[in-house]
C-alpha positions in Angstrom: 6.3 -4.2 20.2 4.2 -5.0 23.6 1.6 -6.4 21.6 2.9 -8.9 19.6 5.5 -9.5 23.2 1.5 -10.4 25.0 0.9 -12.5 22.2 4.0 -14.7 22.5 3.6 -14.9 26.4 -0.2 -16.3 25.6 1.8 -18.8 23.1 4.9 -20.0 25.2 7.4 -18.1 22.7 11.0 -17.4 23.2 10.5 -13.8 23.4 14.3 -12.8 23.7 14.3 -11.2 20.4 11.4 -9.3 20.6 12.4 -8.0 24.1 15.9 -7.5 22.8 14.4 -5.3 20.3 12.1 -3.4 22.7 14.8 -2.5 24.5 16.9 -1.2 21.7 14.3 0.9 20.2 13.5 3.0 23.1 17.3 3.7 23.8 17.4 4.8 20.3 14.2 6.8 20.9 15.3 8.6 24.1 18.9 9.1 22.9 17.1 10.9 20.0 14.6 12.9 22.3 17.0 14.2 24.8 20.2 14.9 22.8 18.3 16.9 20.3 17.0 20.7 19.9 12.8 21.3 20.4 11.7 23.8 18.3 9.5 26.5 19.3 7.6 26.8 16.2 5.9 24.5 13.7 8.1 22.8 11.1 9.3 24.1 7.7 8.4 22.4 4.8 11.7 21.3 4.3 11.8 19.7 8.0 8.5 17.9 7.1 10.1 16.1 4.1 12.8 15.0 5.8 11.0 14.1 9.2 9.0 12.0 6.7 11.6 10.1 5.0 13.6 9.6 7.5 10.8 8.2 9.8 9.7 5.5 7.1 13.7 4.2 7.5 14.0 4.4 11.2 10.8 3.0 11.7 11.7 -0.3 8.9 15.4 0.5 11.1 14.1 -0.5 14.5 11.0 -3.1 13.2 13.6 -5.4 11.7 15.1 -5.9 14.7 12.5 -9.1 15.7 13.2 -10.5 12.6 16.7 -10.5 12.7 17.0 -11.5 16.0 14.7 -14.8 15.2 15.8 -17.9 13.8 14.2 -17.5 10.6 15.6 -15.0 8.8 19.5 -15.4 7.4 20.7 -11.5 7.6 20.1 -8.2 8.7 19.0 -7.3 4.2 16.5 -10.2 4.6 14.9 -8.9 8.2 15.3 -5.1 6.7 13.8 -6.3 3.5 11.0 -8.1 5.6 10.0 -5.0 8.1 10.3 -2.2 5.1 8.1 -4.3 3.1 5.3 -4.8 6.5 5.6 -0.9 7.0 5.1 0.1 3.7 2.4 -2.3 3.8 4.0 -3.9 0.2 3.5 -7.4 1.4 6.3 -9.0 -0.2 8.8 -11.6 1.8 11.7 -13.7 1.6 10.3 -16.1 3.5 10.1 -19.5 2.0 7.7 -21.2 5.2 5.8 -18.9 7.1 3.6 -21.3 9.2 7.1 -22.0 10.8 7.2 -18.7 12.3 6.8 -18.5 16.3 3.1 -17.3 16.6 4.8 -13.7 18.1 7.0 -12.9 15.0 3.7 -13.7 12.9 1.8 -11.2 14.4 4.5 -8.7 14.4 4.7 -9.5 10.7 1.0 -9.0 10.3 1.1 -5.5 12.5 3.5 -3.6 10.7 1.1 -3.7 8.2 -1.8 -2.8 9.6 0.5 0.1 11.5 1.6 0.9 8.4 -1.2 1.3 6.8 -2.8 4.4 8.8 0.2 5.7 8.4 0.2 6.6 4.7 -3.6 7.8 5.0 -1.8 10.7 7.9 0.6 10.9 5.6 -1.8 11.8 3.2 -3.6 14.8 5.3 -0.5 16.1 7.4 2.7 15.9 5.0 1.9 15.8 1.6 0.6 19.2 1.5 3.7 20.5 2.7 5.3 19.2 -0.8 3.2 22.1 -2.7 4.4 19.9 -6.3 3.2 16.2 -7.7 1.2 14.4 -5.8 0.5 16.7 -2.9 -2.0 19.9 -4.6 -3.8 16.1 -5.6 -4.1 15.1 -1.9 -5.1 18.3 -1.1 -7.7 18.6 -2.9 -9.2 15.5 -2.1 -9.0 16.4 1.7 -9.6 19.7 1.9 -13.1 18.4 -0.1 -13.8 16.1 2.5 -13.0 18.6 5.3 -15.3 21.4 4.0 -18.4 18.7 4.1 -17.6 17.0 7.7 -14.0 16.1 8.3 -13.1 18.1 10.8 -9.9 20.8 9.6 -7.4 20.3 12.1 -5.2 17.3 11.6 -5.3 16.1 14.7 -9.2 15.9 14.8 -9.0 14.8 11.6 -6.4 11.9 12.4 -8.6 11.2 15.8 -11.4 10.5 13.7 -9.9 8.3 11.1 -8.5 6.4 13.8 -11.6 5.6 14.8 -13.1 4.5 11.5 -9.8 2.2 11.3 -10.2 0.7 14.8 -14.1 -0.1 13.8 -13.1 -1.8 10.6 -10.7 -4.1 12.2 -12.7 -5.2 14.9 -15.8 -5.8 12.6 -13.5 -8.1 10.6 -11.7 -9.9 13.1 -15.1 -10.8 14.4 -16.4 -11.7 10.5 -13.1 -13.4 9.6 -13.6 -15.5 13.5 -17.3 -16.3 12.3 -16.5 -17.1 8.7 -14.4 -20.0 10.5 -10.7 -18.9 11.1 -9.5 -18.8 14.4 -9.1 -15.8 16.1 -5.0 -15.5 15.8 -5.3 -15.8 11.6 -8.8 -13.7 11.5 -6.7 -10.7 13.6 -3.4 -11.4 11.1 -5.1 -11.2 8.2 -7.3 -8.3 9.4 -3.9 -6.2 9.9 -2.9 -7.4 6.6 -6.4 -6.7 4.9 -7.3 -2.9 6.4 -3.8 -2.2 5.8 -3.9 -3.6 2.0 -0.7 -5.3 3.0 -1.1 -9.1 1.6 1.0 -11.3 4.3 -0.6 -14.1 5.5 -0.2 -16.9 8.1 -0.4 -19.5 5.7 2.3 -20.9 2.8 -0.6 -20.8 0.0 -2.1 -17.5 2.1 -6.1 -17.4 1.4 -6.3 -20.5 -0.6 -5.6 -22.5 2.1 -8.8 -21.7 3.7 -10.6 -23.6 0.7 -13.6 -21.4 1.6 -15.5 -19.3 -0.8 -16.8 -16.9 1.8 -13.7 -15.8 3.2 -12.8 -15.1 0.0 -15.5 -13.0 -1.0 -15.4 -11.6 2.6 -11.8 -10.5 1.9 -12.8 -8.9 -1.3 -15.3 -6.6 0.0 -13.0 -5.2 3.1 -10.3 -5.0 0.9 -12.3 -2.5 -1.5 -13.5 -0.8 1.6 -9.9 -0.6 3.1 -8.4 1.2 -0.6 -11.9 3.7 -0.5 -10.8 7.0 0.8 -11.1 7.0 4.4 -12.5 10.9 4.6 -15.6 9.1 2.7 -16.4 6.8 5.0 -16.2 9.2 7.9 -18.5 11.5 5.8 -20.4 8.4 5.3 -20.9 7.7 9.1 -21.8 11.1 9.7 -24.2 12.1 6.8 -25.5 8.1 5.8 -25.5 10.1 2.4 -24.9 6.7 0.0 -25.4 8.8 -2.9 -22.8 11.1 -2.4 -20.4 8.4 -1.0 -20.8 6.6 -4.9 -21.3 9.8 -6.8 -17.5 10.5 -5.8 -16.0 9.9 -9.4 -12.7 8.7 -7.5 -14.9 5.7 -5.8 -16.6 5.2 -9.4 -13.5 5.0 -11.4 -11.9 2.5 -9.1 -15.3 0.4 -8.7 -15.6 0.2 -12.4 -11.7 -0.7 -13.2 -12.4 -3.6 -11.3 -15.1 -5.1 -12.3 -14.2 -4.4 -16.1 -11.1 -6.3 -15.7 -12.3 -9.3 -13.4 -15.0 -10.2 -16.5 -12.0 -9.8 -18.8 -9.9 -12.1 -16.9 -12.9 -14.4 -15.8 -13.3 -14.8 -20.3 -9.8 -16.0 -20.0 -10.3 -18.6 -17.1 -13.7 -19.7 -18.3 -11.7 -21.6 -21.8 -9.6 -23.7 -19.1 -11.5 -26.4 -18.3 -10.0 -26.2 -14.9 -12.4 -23.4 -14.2 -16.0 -23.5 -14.0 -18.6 -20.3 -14.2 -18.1 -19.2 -10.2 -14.9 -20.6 -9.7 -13.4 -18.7 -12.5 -15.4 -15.6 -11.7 -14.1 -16.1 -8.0 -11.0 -16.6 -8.7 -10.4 -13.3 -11.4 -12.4 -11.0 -8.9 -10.1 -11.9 -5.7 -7.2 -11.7 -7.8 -8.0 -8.9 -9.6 -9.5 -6.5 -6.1 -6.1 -8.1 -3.9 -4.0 -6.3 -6.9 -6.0 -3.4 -7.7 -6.0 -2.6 -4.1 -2.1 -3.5 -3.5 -2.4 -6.2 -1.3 -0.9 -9.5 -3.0 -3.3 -11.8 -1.1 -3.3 -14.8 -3.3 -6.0 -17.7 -4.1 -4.2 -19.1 -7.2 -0.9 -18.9 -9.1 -1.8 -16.4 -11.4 1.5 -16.2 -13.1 0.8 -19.3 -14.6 -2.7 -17.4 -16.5 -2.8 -16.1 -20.0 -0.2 -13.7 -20.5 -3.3 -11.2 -21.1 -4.0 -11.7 -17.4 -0.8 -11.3 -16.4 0.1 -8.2 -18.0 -3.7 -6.7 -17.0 -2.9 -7.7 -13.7 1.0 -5.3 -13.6 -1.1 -2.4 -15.0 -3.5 -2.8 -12.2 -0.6 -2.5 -9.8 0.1 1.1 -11.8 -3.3 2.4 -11.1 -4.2 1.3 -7.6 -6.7 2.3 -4.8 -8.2 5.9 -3.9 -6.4 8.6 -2.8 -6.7 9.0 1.6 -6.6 5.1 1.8 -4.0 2.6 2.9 -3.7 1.1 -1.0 -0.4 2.2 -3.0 -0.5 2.8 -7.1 -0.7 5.6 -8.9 -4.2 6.3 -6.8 -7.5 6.0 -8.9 -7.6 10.2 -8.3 -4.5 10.6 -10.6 -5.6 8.1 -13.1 -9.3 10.1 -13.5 -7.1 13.8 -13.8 -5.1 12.1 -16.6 -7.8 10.9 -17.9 -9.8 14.7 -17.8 -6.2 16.4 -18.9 -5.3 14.2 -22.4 -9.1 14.4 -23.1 -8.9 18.0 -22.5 -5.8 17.9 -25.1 -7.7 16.6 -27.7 -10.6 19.3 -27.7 -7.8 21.7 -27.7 -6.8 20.5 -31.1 -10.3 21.1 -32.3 -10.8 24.0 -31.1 -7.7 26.0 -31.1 -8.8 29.1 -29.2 -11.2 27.4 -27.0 -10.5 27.8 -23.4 -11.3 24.0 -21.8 -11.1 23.7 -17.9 -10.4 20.5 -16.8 -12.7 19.3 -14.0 -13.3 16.6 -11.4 -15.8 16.2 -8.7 -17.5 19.4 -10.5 -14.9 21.3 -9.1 -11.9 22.9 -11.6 -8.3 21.5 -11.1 -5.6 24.3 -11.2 -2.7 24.1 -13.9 -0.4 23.6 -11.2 -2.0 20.3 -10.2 -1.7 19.4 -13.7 1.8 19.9 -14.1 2.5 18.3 -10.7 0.8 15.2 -12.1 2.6 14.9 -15.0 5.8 16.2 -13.5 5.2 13.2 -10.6 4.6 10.5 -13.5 7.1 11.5 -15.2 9.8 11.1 -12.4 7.9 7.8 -11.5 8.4 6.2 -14.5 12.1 7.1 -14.7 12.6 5.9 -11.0 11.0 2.6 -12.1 13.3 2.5 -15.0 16.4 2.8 -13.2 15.6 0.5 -10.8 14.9 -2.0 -13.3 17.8 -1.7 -15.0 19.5 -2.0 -11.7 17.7 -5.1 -10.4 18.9 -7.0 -14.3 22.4 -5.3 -13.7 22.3 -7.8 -10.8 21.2 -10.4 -11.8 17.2 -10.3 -12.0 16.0 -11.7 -15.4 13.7 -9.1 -17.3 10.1 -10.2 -15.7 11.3 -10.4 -12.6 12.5 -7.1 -12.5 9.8 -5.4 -14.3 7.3 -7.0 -11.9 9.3 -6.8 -9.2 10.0 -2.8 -9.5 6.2 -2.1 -10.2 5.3 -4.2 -7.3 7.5 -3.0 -4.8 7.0 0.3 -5.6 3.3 0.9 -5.6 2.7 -1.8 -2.6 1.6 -5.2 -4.3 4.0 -7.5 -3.1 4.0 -10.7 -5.3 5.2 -10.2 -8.8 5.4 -12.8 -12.1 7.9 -15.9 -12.8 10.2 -16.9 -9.3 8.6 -13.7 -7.1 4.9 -14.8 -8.2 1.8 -15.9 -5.5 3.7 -19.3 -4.9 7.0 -17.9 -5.3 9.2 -15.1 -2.8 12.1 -13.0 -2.9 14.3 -14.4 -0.7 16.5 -16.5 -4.1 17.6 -12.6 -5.1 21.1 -11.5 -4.8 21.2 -9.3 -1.8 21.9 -5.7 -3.7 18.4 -6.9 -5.8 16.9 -7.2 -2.3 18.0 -3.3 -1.4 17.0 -1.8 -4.7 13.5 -3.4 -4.2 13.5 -1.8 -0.5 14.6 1.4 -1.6 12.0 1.1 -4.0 9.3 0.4 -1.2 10.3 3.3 0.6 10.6 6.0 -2.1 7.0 4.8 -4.0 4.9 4.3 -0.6 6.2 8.4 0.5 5.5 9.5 -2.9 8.6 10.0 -4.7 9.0 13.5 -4.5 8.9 13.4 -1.1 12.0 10.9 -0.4 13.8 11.9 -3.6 14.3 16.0 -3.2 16.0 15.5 0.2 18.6 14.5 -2.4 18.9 17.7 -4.2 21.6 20.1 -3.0 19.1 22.9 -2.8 17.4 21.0 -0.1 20.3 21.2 2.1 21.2 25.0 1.7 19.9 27.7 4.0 
């Protein structure tokens, strides 16, 4: 909270709040640190999981704090809803004027994401392998890949380096955005928001209001390289290997996905007359990489497209970026396996007794990572489900919550109909507002990891 405190003092801002909160947070920190017990050995699994989970809600906790303590936001669910969705780098907000914002809270805003961001790739190399189920054997496979080639095995080597990679990317650009012709404030906010695949802006109409063509395809290509596996672009770094970087069938898979549907969408906008040959192609390839990768930047209202494009554009937010990078989904890892596994299914009905292995990367998957995959989806889709219903219990109409549920879970941010790229969230009913932060939460730490501290078991000794 210093930083975005220097930022105000360079801007004249009231920083009350953001002192306030300062102040509050490291009580709450050193309460925490000398009241409780240090261990004198590493942590259990079971200690991980809920270190985790409970982190992602004290850190949402303690960032809301400037927001509620500003003049712009109405209650503590709307500055909550605000700071879980900046952490979790989701991107979606209440807010219905954000250029109104003190320049302080903007950057704050902007931060969490790009704090957040780097978060869930360390989340990604030091926790999820604790899980041993779903998602984690996935992670760990990708990782323990990487580390074998150049990434150095100890996580906090590992985390050191990544860091650095991260720290280069933003400053490269801030420096591009600057040059592209934003000023430096909105080229560092939108950086934050970019790297971290976060999606809020500085601006009411966020990267349309820019009215320039190369910040928009500048955007595009740091958003792709922000939802790319970080471990690859160390390895890139160290080895300039560029065949092996695009061999990786991850990077391929999630390359391809976009470009297939930005010509399918661009077929769409090319029969409005509204649209010529680059400007529709512009517009379905920024709108199609910001959802793919789970940002929610937004150029045009695309929930007034062709329902095709609109219901391409929610499977997108299913799928989402690589696996090690800040994007949310599914992960473009997953999608490939499932891919390998029902293809795999199909030989086996051919040939009954044949023994079929399934592969990725040339490297065999174990059963266990299978059933972890399917096991994960499984519980995904029934998570999503419930929330659903709950968010039309409460009032949500049916594409609202649909949207809403699949965008706040894997990260997007803007939705279809009211909570679309013109729209926000703050006309929901307050318990539609917690559901959709719960969901935030439990999607961005991978489901199993937030749900099982809810099982009795996890509790017993």
């Amino acid at each position: 909270m210093l930083v975005p405190i220097g930022v105000g003092l360079a801007a004249g801002d009231n920083l009350t709040g953001l002192i306030a909160s300062l102040v509050l947070t490291v009580i709450g920190g050193a309460v925490l640190f000398y009241a409780g017990n240090r261990p004198d050995k590493d942590l259990t699994a079971r200690e991980g999981l809920f270190l985790v989970t409970s982190s992602w809600v004290a850190v949402s906790f303690f960032g809301s704090f400037p927001f509620y303590w500003s003049p712009w936001f109405k209650s503590f669910t709307d500055a909550w809803f605000e700071s879980t969705s900046g952490f979790t780098t989701t991107g979606a907000s209440i807010l219905t004027n954000v250029e109104a914002l003190s320049a302080s809270v903007q950057f704050w805003r902007c931060f969490t994401h790009w704090l957040g961001g780097m978060g869930i790739v360390m989340l990604g190399i030091a926790i999820l392998p604790l899980i041993g189920v779903g998602g984690s054997a996935l992670y760990h496979a990708q990782f323990a890949k990487s580390q074998s080639d150049s990434i150095r095995p100890r996580v906090l080597e590992t985390a050191r380096a990544l860091w650095r990679v991260y720290l280069f990317f933003t400053i490269f650009m801030t420096i591009w955005l600057r040059i592209a012709g934003m000023s430096w404030f909105d080229a560092a906010c939108h950086t934050f928001a970019a790297l971290g695949t976060g999606g809020f802006s500085t601006r009411n109409t966020s990267i349309a209001s820019f009215h320039s063509p190369f910040i928009e395809y500048s955007i595009i290509v740091f958003l792709l390289l922000a939802s790319i596996n970080f471990t690859l672009h160390y390895r890139l770094v160290e080895t300039r290997d560029w065949r092996a970087f695009f061999a990786d069938p991850e990077v391929r898979f999630h390359l391809a996905i976009n470009a297939v549907s930005t010509l399918l969408i661009a077929g769409y906008l090319w029969h409005d007359p509204g649209y010529g040959p680059e400007l529709g192609l512009r517009r379905s390839m920024f709108q199609v990489v910001s959802i793919n990768t789970t940002t929610g930047f937004a150029t045009d209202a695309f929930e007034n497209w062709h329902p095709f494009a609109q219901l391409l554009l929610v499977a997108l937010m299913y799928v989402g970026g690589n696996t090690g990078s800040t994007s949310g989904g599914f992960k473009s890892f997953r999608m490939v396996l499932l891919g390998r596994v029902v293809y795999r299914e199909l030989v086996r009905k051919v040939y009954r007794r044949g023994v079929v292995a399934v592969r990725v990367g040339g490297q065999v998957v174990p059963d266990t990572a299978i059933h972890g995959l399917l096991n994960l989806i499984q519980l995904a889709l029934l998570f999503n489900f419930v929330a659903c219903l709950l968010m039309t219990a409460a009032g949500a109409d049916i594409v609202t919550a649909i949207s809403g549920v699949a965008a706040a879970m894997f990260g997007v941010g803007p939705g279809l109909g009211s909570i679309g790229a013109t729209g926000n969230y703050g006309h929901l009913p307050a318990l539609v507002k917690w559901v959709l932060t719960v969901c935030m939460i439990v999607g961005r730490v991978e489901f199993y990891t937030a749900l099982v501290v809810f099982h009795p078991r996890f509790w017993h000794r």
